[in-house]
N, C-alpha and C positions, 0 to 999 in steps of 0.2 A: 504494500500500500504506500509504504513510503515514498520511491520512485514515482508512481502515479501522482502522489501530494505532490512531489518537487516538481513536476513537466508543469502541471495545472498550475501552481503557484508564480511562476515566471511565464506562464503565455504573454501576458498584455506587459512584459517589461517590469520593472522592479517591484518586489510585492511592500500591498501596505497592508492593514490590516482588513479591509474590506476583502480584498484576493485570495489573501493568508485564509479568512474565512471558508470564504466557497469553495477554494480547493480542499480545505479537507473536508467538508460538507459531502463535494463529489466523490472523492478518493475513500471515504470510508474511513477517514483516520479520526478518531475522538480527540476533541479538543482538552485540555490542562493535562497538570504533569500524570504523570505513571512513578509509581514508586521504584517498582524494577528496573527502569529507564534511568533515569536519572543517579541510582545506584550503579547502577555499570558507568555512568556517564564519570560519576565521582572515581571510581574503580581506577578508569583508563586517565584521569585528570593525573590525580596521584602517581600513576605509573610512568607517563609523561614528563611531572618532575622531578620525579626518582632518576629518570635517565637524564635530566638533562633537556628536554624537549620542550621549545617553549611555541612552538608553529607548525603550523601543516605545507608544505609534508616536509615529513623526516624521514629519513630511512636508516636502519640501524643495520651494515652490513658486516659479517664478521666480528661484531665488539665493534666497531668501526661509527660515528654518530655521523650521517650527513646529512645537516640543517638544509631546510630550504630546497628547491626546485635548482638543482644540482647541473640535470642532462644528464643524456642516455651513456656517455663516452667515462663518465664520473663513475655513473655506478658498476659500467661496464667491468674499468679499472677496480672498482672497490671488491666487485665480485673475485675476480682473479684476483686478488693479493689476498683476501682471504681462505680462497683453495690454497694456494700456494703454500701458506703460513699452516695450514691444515694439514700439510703434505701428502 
């Protein structure tokens, strides 16, 4: 349902909350929090700054932390140096 919320909620360009509304109206998603939800949501906060991670996206390759929107040739590299180091 979520995917189907997010398409609906950006059709007409930035949502406000009138959009925000009807898309999950359409999409079947119940409005206010979920206790489950938001407990995983704090789960992964926490683990976030356990690592170190303060933005999306991150990728953690080998022990390896790289912040930010990297490219394809970064992680390529990040991959193979931790096979390598893996032996």
């Amino acid at each position: 349902r979520y995917l189907d919320f997010h398409r609906r909620m950006f059709l007409d360009g930035p949502p406000d909350d009138a959009t925000i509304a009807a898309a999950a109206r359409a999409s079947g998603v119940r409005p206010g929090p979920d206790e489950g939800i938001s407990d995983e949501l704090n789960r992964n906060l926490q683990l976030a700054g356990a690592l170190g991670i303060s933005g999306t996206p991150s990728f953690i390759v080998g022990g390896q932390l790289l912040p930010g929107a990297v490219g394809y040739q970064a992680l390529v590299d990040a991959i193979a140096e931790a096979r390598k180091a893996k032996g």
